[in-house]
N, C-alpha and C positions, 0 to 999 in steps of 0.2 A: 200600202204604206200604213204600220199604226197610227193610230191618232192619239194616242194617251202621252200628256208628257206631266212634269212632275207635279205643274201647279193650273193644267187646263189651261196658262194662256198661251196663245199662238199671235204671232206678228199681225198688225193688219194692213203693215205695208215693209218687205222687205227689196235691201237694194243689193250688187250683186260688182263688183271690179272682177271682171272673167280676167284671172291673172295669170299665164306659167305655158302662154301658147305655145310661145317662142321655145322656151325651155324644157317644153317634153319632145316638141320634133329637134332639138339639138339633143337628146338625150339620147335619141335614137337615131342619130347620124343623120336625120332627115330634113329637107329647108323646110324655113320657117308657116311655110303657107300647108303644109301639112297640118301642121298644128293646129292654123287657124279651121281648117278642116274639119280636124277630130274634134274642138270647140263646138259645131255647132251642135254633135249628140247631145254634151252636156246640157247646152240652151233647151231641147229639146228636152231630156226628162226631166231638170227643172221648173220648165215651164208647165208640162204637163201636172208634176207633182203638186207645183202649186195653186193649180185647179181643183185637184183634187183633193185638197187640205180647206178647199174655201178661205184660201190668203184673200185681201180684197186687191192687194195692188202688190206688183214686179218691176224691177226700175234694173235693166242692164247697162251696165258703160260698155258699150261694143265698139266705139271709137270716139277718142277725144280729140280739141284744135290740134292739140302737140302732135298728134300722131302723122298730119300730112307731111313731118319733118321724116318719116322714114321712107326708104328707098321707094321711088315711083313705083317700080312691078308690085311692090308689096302691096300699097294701098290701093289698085288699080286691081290687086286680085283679092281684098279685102270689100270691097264695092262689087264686084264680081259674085261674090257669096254673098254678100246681101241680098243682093237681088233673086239669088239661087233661091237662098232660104226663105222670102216670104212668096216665092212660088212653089215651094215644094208644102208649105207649111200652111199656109190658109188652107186647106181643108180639116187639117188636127184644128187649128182655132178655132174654123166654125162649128167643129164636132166638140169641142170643149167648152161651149160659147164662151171663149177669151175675146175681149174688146182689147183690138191693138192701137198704140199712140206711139207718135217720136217726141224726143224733145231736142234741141239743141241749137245751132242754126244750120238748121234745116236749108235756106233760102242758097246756103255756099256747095250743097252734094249737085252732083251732076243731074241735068234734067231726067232723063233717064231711072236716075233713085230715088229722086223728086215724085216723079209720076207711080212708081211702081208702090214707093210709102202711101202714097194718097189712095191710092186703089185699095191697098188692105185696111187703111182706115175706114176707107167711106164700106168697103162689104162687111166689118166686123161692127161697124156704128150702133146696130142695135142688139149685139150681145150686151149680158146682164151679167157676165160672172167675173172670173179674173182681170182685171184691166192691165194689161202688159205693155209697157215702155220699152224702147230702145232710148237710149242716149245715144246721139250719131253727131259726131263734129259737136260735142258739148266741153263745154270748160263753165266749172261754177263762178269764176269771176267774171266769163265773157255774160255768165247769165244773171248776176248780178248788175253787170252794169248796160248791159239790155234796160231791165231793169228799171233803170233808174233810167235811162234816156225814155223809153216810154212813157215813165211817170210825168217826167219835163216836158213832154210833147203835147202831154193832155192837160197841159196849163192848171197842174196841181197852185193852190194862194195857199196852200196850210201847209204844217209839218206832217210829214203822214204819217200813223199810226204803225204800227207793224200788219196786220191784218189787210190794209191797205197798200203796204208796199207787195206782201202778197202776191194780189189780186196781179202783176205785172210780171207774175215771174211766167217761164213757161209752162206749167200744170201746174193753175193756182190751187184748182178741187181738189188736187191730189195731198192726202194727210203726210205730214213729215213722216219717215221712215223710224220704222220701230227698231228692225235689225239690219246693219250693215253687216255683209257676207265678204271678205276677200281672200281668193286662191293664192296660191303660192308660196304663204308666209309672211309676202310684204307688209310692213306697217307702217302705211302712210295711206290717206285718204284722194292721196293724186286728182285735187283739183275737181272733187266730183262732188254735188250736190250742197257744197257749203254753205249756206245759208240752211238746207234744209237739215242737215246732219245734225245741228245744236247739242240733242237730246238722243242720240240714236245710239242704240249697245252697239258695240263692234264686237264683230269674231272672227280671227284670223284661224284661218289652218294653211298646213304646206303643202296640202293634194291640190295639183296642178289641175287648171282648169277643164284639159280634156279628160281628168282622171275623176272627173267632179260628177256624182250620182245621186241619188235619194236616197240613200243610208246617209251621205256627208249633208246632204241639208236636214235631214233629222237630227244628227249630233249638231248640228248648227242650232236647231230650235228646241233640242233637249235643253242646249247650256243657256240658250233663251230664258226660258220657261225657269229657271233657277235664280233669276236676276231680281234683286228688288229696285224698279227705276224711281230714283226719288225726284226727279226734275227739277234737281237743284235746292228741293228743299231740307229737313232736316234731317238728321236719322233719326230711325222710332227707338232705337234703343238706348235705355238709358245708359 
């Protein structure tokens, strides 16, 4: 994969709404868990690509609260491939020293996903290179008001600061996201990482997420790399 983009900078933490599962296995007459299926390639050379670009951080929304609202078989075989994939995939992590993390509330997946997340955590703990999140059962308001009930539990007397409210979220070390990534076209940020988005470029495209490869996250970081981020401050030009 090149490394040259227009202005040298590269993201050093991008986030990622895998969108358009559903929609490419109905495109091709096929149920929905195909899709989710053909998904986890993408996850795969993404992941990998972003290794190999030296990103510092990856943040995938692989499932959010809303989604236990769909048909039981679905999530029941969406939980079923998670478990696939971090047994089929801890060996590329440890060969890529990618450090893996969840985030979400974790405490509500089944023991079962519980255990098998903790295990890839604890044998990837001391890689040094990509740090890769799943979002699993995440909603940025449910992580929000986490959040703040934490804050209240630790018998905060002052107003807190921002940097201190922080410190409560679920990956406080983790630097807000440089670029948000979403497949399918949609343009909506679906309840994912709100508070940390503030500042974040957005880049929509319409290739479906199993259709999603390392030429599409380069034109992702081409149209990066062109952006001047002013972080709300002024424009330089007169």
């Amino acid at each position: 994969m090149a490394h040259h983009f227009s202005n040298g900078t590269l993201p050093r933490h991008i986030v990622i709404i895998m969108d358009g599962n559903g929609r490419w296995a109905k495109k091709r007459g096929l149920p929905r868990v195909v899709g989710h299926r053909a998904g986890i390639k993408a996850v795969r050379d993404t992941v990998e690509a972003c290794a190999e670009l030296s990103i510092g951080y990856l943040t995938l929304f692989a499932f959010s609260v809303e989604n236990w609202k769909r048909p039981k078989s679905e999530v029941e075989t969406l939980m079923n491939l998670l478990q696939e994939y971090l047994d089929k995939e801890l060996p590329t992590l440890m060969k890529n020293n990618i450090r893996f993390g969840a985030i979400g509330r974790l405490g509500d997946l089944s023991p079962e996903v519980q255990a098998r997340l903790e295990s890839v955590v604890e044998k990837t703990s001391k890689n040094t290179g990509l740090q890769f999140f799943l979002a699993l059962n995440y909603s940025g308001r449910a992580e929000i008001i986490d959040a703040v009930n934490a804050a209240i539990s630790t018998n905060q007397s002052h107003a807190l600061t921002e940097d201190e409210f922080r410190s409560f979220l679920y990956a406080p070390h983790v630097p807000d996201p440089d670029l948000m990534i979403r497949t399918s076209g949609e343009l909506r940020i679906s309840n994912f990482l709100l508070w940390q988005l503030a500042y974040t470029e957005i880049y929509v495209t319409k290739v479906l997420w199993p259709d999603f490869r390392r030429r599409h996250l380069q034109q992702a970081l081409e149209a990066f790399s062109t952006r001047e981020r002013r972080f709300g401050g002024i424009d330089n030009e007169a």
